[in-house]
C-alpha positions as CSV (number, residue, x, y, z in Angstrom):
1,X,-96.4,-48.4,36.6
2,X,-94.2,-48.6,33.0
3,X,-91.4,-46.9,33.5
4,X,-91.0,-47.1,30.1
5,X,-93.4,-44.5,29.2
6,X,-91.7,-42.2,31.3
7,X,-88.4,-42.1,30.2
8,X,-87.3,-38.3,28.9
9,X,-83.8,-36.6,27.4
10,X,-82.4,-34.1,30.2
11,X,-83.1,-31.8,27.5
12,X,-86.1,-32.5,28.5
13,X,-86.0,-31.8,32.1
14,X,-84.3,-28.5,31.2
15,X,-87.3,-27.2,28.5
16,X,-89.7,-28.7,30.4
17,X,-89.3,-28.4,34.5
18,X,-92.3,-26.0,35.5
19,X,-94.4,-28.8,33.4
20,X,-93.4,-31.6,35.1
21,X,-93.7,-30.6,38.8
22,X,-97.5,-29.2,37.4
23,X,-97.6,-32.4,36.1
24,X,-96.6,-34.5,39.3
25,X,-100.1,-33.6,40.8
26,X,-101.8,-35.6,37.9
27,X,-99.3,-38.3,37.5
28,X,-97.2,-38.8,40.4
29,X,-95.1,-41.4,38.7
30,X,-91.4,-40.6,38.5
31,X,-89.7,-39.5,35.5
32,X,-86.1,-41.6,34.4
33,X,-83.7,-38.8,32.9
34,X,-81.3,-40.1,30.4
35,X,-77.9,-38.5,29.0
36,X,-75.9,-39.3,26.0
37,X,-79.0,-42.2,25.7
38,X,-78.1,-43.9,29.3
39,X,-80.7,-43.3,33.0
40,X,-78.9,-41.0,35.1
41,X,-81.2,-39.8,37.3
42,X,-85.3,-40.2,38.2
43,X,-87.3,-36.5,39.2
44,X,-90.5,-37.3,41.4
45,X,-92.7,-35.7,43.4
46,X,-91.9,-35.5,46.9
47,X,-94.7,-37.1,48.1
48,X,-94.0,-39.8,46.2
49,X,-90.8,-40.0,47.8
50,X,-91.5,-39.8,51.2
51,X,-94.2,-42.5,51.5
52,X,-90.8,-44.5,49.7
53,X,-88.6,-43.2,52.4
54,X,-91.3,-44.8,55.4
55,X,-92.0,-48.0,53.4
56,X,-88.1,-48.6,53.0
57,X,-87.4,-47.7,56.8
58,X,-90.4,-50.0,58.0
59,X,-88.8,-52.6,55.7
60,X,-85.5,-52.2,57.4
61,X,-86.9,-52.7,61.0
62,X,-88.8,-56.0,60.1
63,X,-85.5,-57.3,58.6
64,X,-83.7,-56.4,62.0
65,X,-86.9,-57.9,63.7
66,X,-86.5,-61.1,61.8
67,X,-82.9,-61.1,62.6
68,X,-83.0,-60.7,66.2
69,X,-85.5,-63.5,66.2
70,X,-83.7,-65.7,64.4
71,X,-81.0,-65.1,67.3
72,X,-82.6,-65.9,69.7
73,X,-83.5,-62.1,71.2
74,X,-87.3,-62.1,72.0
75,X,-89.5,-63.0,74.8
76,X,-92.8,-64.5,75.1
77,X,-95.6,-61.9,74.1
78,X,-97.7,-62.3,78.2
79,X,-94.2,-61.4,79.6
80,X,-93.7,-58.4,77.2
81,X,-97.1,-57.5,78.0
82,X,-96.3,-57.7,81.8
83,X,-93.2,-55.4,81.5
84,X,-94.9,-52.9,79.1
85,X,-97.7,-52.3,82.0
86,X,-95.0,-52.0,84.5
87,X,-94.0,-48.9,82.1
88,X,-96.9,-47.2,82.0
């Protein structure tokens, strides 16, 4: 993906908005809005943003996984095993 290529003016946005969420189901990569020539914001589809949203939270709990191992806080995979089946 080159974000470059998808860089538009908000006046852009604002001539253009039916367009681009038609366009979202073709191209699903996110648009960069710029003001006064600077990024301000990015428009994309919510799909798009919601498979985002998982992959970040996912990401999160394998960095808290990796911390709690790194502390010490885990136990051997047979005794996890053993108290899952107790759950059940």
């Amino acid at each position: 993906m080159s974000l470059a290529t998808q860089i538009r003016p908000i006046t852009y946005l604002k001539s253009n908005a039916a367009d681009i969420v038609k366009g979202f189901s073709v191209n699903p990569e996110p648009i960069i809005i710029t003001q006064n020539g600077e990024a301000r914001m990015v428009v994309m589809d919510i799909a798009e943003y919601e498979k985002q949203q998982e992959t970040i939270a996912l990401l999160k709990l394998l960095a808290l996984g990796r911390t709690e191992f790194k502390a010490g806080h885990f136990s051997e995979a047979e005794d996890f095993l053993d108290e899952m089946g107790d759950v059940a």
